[in-house]
N, C-alpha and C positions, 0 to 999 in steps of 0.2 A: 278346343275342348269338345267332348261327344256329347251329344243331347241326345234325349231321350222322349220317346213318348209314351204314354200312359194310358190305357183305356180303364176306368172304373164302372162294373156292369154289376147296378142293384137295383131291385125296386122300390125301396125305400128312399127316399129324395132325402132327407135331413146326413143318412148314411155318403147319399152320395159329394151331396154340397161338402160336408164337414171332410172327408180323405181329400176333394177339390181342393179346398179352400187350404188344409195344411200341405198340400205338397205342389203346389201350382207354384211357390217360390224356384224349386225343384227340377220341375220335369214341367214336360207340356201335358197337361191332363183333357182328354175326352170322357165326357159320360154317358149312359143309356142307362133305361128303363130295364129293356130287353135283350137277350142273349140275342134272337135273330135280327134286332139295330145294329147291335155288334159286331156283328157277320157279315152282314152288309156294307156297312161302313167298312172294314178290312179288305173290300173291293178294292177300293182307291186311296185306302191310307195305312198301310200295315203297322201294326204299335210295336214298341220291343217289350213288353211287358203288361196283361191283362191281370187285374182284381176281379175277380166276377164270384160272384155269389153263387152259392151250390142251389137252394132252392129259391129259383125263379119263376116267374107264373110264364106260361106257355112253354117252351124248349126248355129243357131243363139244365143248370150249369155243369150237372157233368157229362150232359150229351153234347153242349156245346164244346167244351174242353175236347171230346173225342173228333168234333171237328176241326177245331184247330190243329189240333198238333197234327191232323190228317193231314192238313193241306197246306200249315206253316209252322213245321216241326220246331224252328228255330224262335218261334216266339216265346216267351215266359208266360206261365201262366201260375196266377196264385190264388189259391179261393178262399172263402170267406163263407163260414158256416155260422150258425145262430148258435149254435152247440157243440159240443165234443161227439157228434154223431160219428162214430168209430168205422160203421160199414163206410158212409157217404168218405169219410175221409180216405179210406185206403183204394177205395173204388175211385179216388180221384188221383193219387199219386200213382195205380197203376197205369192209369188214363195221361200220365207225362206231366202232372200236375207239380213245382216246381215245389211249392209250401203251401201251408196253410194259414190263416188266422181267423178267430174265432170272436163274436159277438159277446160283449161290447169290446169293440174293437180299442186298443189300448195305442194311440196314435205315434208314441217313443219305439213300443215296437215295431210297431206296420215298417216305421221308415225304416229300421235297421235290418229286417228280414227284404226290405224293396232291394236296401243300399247294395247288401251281400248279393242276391240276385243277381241286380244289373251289374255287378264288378267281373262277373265274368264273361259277361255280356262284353262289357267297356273291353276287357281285355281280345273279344273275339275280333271285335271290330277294330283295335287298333294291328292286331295282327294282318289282318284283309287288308288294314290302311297301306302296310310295311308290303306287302305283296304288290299291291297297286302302286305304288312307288318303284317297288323292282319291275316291273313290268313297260312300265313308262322311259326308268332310267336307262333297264339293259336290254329292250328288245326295240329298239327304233323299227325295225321290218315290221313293226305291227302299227305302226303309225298310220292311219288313213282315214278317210271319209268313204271306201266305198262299201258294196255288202257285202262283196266277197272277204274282206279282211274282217268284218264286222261279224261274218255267220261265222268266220274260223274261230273265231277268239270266245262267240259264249258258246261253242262247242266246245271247244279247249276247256272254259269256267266249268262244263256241265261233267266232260269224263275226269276230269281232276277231282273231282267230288268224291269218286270211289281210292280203296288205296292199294285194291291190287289189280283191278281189271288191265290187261298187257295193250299197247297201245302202236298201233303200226301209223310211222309218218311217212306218207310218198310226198315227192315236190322234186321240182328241178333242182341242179345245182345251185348255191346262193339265195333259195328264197326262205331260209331260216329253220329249216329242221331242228337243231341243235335249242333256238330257242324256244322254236316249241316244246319239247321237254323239256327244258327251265319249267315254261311256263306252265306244265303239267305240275312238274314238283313241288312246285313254289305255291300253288293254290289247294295241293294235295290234302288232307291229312298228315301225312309223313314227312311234311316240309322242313322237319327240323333235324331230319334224319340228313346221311349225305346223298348225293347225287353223283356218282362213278358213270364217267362217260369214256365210251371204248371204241376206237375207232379199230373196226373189223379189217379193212383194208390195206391199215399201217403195219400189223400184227404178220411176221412173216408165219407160212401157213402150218409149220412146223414147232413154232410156239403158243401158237393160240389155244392149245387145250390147257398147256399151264399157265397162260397168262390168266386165261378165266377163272379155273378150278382149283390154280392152285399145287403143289406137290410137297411131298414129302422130304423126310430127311435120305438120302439117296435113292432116291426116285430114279433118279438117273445120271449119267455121265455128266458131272459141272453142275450138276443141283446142288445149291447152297447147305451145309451143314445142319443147318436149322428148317429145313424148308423155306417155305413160301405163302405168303394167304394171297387168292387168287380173287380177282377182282368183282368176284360175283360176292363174295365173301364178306367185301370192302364196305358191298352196297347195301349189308343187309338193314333191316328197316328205315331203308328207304329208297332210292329209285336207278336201277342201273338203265344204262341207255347206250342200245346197240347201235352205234352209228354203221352204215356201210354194211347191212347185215347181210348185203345180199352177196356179200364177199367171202363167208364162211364157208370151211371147204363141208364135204357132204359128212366128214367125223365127227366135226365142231358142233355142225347141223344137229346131228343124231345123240350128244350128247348134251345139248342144251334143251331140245325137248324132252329127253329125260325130267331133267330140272325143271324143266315148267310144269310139268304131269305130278311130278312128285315132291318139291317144294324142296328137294335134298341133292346133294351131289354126291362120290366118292375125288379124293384128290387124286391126285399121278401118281401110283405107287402106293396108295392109300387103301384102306379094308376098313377105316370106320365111317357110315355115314355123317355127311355135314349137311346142319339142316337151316335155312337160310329162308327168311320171309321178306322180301323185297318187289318192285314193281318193275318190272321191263318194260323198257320202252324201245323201239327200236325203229329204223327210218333207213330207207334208202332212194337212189334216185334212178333206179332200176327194174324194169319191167319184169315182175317178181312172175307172174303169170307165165310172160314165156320163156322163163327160168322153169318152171315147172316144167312144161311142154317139153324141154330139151332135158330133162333130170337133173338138170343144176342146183336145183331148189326143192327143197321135200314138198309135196305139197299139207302133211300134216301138220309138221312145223310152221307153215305159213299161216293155215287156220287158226293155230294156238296165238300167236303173235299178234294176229289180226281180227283180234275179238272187238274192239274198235279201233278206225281207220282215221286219220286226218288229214287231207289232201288240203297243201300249200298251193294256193293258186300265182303263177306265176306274174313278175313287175308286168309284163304286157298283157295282162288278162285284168289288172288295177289301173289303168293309166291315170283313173283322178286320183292317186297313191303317190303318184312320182315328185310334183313340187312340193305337197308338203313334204315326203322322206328327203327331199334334197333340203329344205329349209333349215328341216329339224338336224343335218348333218353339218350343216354350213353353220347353224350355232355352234353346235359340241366343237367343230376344229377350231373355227374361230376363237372360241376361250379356250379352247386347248394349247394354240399355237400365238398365242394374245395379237390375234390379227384383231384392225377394226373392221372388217370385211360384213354388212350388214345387209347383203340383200343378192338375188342373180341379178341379174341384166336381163332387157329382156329377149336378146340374142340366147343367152344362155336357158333360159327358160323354152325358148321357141326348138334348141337342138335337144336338150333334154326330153321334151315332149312328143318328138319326132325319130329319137334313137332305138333300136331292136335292143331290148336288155336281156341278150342271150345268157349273162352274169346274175342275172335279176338285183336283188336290193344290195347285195355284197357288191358287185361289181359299179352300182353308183355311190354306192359310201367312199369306195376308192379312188375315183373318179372327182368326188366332191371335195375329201380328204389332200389330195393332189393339188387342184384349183386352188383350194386356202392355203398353201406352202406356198403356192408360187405368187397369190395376188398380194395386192396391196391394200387393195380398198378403194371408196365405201362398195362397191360391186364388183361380185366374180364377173368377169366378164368369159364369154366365149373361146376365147382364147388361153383363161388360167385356166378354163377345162381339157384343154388342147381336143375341142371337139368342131374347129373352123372344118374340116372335111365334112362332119354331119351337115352343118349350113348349106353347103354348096352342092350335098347331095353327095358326095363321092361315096360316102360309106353306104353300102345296098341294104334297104330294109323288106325285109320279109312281110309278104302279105299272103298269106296260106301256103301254098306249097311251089307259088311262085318270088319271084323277086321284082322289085323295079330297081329301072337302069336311069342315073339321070341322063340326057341328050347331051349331046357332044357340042360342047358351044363352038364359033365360028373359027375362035383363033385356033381350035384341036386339041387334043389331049397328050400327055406325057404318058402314054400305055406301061412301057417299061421301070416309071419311076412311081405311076400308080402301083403295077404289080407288086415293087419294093416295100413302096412305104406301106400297104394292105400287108403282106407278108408281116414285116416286120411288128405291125402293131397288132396282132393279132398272135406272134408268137409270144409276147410279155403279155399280150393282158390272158393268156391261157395258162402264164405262170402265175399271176396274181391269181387268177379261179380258183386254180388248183392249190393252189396255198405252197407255191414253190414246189411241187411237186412234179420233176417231168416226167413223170410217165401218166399221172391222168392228163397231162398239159395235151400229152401227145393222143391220148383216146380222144381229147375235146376238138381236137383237129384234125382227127381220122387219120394222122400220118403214125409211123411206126416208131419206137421208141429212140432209134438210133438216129431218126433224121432229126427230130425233133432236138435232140440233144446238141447235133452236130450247128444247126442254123441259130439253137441259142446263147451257144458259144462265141460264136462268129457275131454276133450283138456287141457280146461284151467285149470284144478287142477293139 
């Protein structure tokens, strides 16, 4: 249940005891004298709801009210006049003053104008609860103790606040783009609108103007008799998100800054404006910069996009991040998979801690995810991670722009069956990255699409 607190701000003591005394069953109630106790005290204990009297001795209550709502729009405020003083009252509801009530105060009413009040109050806050709940339940990649995931996330709380400012996410592959714009949406304004997410890259480059905008009834050769509503269209109030945007070709480009400039589209084949008020979000994992530099990338387009910026710091840039995301992963499968599996080992813990998570937080969920299929319990061990190579050093971890090699121990090494087994485990987990996709499988390992193809076939026989 939500509680509530109360500030009651009069100078009369009998006025103030008597409101204490009937709603202290209620609410948590604070009183003052003074508008500037008031103020002061919201230092270190913000109320959801002030009473404060209009004529106070020293600061006056509706200069105090004009500081509130300056500096905590979202508190209630309700005053409390000696009389129907008409100017003092409208001078106060222009001032964000929620209600009034008037001396001698009639204590049946006070509560029901309180009750009304705080009910949409209750209602904001259990909204926030439900967002904080989704936040927890479907963005595990934000799980951590360090500051870097700590400054992302009340940055993320603070641009969500507005609900069309356009929003560029840069980050590696796997460190959660995607739910960053959840978590844009979901804390938005326009949370209740849908969320159309577009992945730029999947769109061959020849459909992408109709998949976004949309076309007419024969638009063109094989357009549907009816047309089409195009996915900007989908999103409107509320938040389209361009995944991959750095994937657009330079038409798609040129035609989507239109629409950011002018809040309208035309469809494919179309002659009447479509007018669309929605929020873009958009995120890529490419060097948008020197994309410009080579003209791949508009650079005004890029400005409009990137009016604020949210850069994902990668799993090796968090490492006090990684046991707890692995914990919190190793519950979900475990009830997922009704393993009793209740803890790493501390093997597994020690190669988790020591691994390059080129994959970032995706590629240890799937890793963790793996481990609980294969274990038994009560501990993953090392081995359901099939991470025994990290232990002994085989697998190379990056430390700047060099590598370490572990030393050759006495009995020698198997060069040729190392080379195999690094190959091979590095061609599937480039297909898990990529989300079965081989042809980013094949850009993640710098090989050309045909070999890549060719050596992961040869797996599966």
């Amino acid at each position: 249940m939500i509680s509530f607190t109360l500030y009651v701000v009069d100078d009369e003591p009998s006025i103030r005891k008597g409101i204490a005394l009937t709603l202290k069953s209620l609410y948590t109630i604070k009183t003052f004298e003074t508008a500037e106790d008031a103020l002061k005290a919201m230092e270190e204990d913000l109320p959801d709801l002030v009473l404060m009297d209009i004529g106070l001795p020293g600061m006056s209550g509706i200069d105090a009210l004009e500081k509130i709502k300056k500096k905590h729009p979202h508190v209630i405020v309700i005053m409390i006049t000696a009389y129907e003083d008409i100017k003092s009252v409208i001078a106060a509801m222009k001032n964000g003053a929620h209600d009034y009530i008037t001396k001698p105060i009639k204590m049946d009413s006070m509560e029901v104008i309180i009750a009304n009040a705080l009910e949409t109050l209750r209602l904001r806050k259990e909204v926030h609860a439900l967002q904080q709940q989704f936040l927890e339940e479907k963005m595990p990649c934000f799980i951590g103790k360090s500051k870097a995931i700590h400054d992302v996330m009340d940055f993320v709380g603070m641009v969500a606040q507005s609900s069309d400012v356009p929003v560029l996410i840069l980050g590696e592959t796997g460190t959660g783009k995607e739910l960053i714009a959840s978590a844009v949406h979901y804390r938005s304004p326009q949370f209740k609108g849908p969320l159309v997410t577009v992945n730029c890259a999947s769109i061959p480059k020849d459909l992408v103007e109709s998949e976004l905008f949309g076309y007419t009834k024969g638009a063109f050769s094989g357009a549907t008799s009816s047309g089409k509503q195009g996915l900007i269209e989908s999103a409107a109030n509320g938040t389209l998100f361009l995944d991959e945007v750095g994937d657009l070709s330079l038409e798609a480009q040129a035609k989507l800054l239109r629409f950011l400039e002018e809040g309208a589209f035309y469809k494919l084949g179309g002659t009447t404006k479509v007018h669309v008020k929605t929020r873009i979000i958009s995120a890529t994992n490419r060097n948008l910069d020197q994309m410009i530099s080579k003209d791949l990338f508009r650079k005004d387009l890029y400005f409009r996009l990137s009016v604020t910026k949210v850069e994902i710091p990668s799993l090796n840039e968090r490492p006090d991040d990684i046991l707890p995301l692995a914990n919190h992963f190793l519950y979900l499968f475990a009830k997922k998979y009704q393993k009793k599996i209740t803890a790493l080992s501390a093997g597994a813990k020690d190669a988790l801690m020591k691994y390059s998570w080129s994959g970032n937080v995706r590629e240890l969920k799937n890793i963790v995810e793996r481990g609980v299929l294969t274990g038994s319990g009560p501990e993953l061990s090392l081995q359901n991670l099939g991470m025994e190579d990290i232990k002994m050093g085989i697998i190379l971890q990056s430390h700047g722009d060099a590598y370490r090699f572990p030393p050759i121990p006495p009995a020698g090494i198997d060069l040729p069956g190392l080379e195999k087994t690094m190959g091979e485990f590095y061609i599937k987990e480039a297909f898990k990255m990529a989300e079965e996709n081989e042809s980013k499988a094949a850009k993640l390992l710098n090989i050309n699409h045909h070999t890549y193809r060719y050596r992961h076939k040869k797996l599966k026989e």
